[in-house]
C-alpha positions in Angstrom: -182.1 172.2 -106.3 -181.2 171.2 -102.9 -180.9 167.5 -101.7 -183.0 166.2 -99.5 -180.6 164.3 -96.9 -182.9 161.8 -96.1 -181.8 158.2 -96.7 -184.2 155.6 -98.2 -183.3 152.4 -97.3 -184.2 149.0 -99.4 -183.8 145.8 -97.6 -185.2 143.3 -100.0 -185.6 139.6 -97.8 -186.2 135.9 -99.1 -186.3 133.6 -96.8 -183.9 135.4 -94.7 -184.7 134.7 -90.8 -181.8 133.4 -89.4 -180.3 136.9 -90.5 -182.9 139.0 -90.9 -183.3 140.9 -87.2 -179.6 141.4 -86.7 -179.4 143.0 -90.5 -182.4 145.6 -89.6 -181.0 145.9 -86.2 -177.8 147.6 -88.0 -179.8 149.7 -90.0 -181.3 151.2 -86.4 -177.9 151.3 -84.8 -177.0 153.7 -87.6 -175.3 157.2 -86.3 -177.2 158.8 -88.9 -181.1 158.5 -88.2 -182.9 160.3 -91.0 -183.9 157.3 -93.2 -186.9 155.4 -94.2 -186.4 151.5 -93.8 -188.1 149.8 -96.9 -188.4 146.0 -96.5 -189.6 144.2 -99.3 -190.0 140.5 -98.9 -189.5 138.5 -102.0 -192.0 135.5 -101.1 -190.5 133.8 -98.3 -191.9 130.8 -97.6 -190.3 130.8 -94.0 -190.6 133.3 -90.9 -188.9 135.9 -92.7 -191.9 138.3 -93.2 -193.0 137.5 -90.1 -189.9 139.1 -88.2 -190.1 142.0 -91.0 -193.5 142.9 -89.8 -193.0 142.9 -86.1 -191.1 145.6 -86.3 -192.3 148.8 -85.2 -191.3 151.8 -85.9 -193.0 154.8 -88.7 -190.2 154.9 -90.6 -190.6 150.7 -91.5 -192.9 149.8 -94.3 -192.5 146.6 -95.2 -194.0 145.3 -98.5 -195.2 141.8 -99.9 -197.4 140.4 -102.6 -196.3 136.7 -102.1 -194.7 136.3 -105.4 -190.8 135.6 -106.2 -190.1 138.0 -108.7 -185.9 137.8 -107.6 -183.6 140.0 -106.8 -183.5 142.7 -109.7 -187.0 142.9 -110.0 -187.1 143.5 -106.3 -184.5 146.3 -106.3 -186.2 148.3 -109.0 -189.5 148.5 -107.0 -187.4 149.8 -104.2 -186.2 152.7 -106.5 -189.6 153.4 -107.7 -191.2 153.7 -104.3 -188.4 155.4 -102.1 -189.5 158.8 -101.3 -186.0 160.2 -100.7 -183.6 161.2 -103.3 -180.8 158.9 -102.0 -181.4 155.2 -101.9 -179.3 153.1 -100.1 -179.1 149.2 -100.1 -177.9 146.3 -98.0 -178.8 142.2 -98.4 -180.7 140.7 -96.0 -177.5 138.8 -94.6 -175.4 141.9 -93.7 -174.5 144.2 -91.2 -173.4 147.6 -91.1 -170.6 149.6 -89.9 -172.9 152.3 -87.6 -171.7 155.1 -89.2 -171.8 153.9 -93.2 -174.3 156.2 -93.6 -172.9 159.1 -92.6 -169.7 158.5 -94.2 -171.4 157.7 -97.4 -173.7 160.6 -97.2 -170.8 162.8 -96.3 -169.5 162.0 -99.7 -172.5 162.7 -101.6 -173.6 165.7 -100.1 -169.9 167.5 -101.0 -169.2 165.7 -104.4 -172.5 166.5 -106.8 -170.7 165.4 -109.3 -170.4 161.6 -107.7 -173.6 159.1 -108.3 -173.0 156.5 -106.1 -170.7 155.7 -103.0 -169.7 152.3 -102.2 -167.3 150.6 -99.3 -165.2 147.6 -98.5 -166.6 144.6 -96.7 -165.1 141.9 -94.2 -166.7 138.7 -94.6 -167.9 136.5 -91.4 -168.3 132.9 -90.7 -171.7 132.0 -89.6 -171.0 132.6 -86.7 -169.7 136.0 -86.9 -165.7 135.4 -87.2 -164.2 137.3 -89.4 -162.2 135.1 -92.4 -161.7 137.6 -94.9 -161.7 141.4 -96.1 -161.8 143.1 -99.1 -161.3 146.3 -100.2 -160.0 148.8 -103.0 -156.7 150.5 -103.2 -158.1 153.8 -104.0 -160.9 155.6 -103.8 -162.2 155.6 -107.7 -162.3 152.5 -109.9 -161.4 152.2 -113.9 -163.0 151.2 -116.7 -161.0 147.8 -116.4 -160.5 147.3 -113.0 -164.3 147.4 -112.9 -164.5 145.2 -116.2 -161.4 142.7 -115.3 -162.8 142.6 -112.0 -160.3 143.5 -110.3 -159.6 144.7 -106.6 -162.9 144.5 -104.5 -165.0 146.2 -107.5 -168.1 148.3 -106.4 -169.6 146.4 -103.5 -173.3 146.1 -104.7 -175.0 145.5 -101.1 -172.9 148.8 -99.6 -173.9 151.1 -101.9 -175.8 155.0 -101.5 -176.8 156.2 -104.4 -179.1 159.0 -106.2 -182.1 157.7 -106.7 -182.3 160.3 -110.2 -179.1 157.7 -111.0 -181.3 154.4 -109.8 -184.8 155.4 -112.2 -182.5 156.1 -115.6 -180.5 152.9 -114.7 -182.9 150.3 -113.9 -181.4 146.4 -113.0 -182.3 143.9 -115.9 -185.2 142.0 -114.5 -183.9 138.9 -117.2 -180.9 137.9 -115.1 -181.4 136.2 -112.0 -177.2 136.8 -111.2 -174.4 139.2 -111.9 -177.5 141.7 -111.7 -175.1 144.5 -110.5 -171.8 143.7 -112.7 -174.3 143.8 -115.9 -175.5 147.6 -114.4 -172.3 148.8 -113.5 -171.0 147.4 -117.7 -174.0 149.2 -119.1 -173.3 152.2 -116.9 -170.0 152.0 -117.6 -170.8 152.1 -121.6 -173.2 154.8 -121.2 -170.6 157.4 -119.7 -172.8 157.2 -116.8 -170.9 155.7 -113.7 -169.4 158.3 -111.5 -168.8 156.1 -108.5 -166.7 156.9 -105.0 -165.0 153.7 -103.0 -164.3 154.7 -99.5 
């Protein structure tokens, strides 16, 4: 079957304003522009849903019931409604290299063999200086690195994915952290973690 190359994209927000325009803003400066922009706000309490909801543009939808159900609770709604078969994911306090998506998509499209593809990240003061980088040594990670944690790991918030991968590997809704170390250990167990680092 052939894949669809459109890119749904889950943004899940709470309490996120100071942040929250610039992060969607990256998602629009994106050199690839075939994507759906889910935002789904976890019951912010400040003008974060607000900002969410001003934007407009068909390929927004942005979601909220007023409850805070957390993070992995959160994620796992974004897999179930995405209508593409690659979801891709970013945190509400993060900005994008404009052409991730292409380069991760480039990945997935060639390699049907690969789940998920996932990048380094350089991390910025508030306000916006860079203090610090991370990224792997190569472009697949062990068993152990991933385990030991070691190198820069799979970066949760930079990762494209299948979204047939996402639906048999849902995120434990018990854990409120280390939601995506616990998937990528189960994965990992399950012989079912076929994972790209560019």
């Amino acid at each position: 079957m052939a894949l669809n190359t459109a890119i749904s994209f889950g943004l899940p927000f709470y309490n996120a304003e100071k942040y929250l325009l610039e992060s969607i803003q990256s998602v629009f400066a994106q050199t690839y522009q075939d994507w759906e922009l889910i935002l789904m706000d976890d019951g912010s309490s400040d003008r974060s849903l607000e900002i969410a909801q001003s934007i407009n543009d068909p390929r927004v939808s942005v979601y909220s019931d007023g409850r805070n159900k957390k993070l992995a609770s959160r994620l796992n709604e974004i897999n179930r409604i995405a209508k593409y078969d690659l979801i891709a994911r970013m945190d509400a306090d993060d900005l994008m290299s404009p052409d991730r998506l292409e380069k991760q998509l480039k990945v997935l499209t060639e390699n049907e063999d690969i789940d998920l593809v996932s990048s380094g990240l350089v991390s910025m003061t508030n306000d916006k200086k860079p203090y610090g980088m991370r990224w792997h040594t190569s472009t697949t990670v062990s068993r152990d690195e991933v385990l030991n944690k070691q190198g820069c790991g799979v970066v949760h918030a930079a990762i494209l994915g299948r979204k047939a991968w996402f639906l048999r590997n849902p995120y434990n809704e018990s854990l409120r952290i280390a939601q995506d170390f616990e998937l990528w250990a189960r994965c990992i167990y399950n012989n079912d973690f076929s994972v790209h680092l560019l």
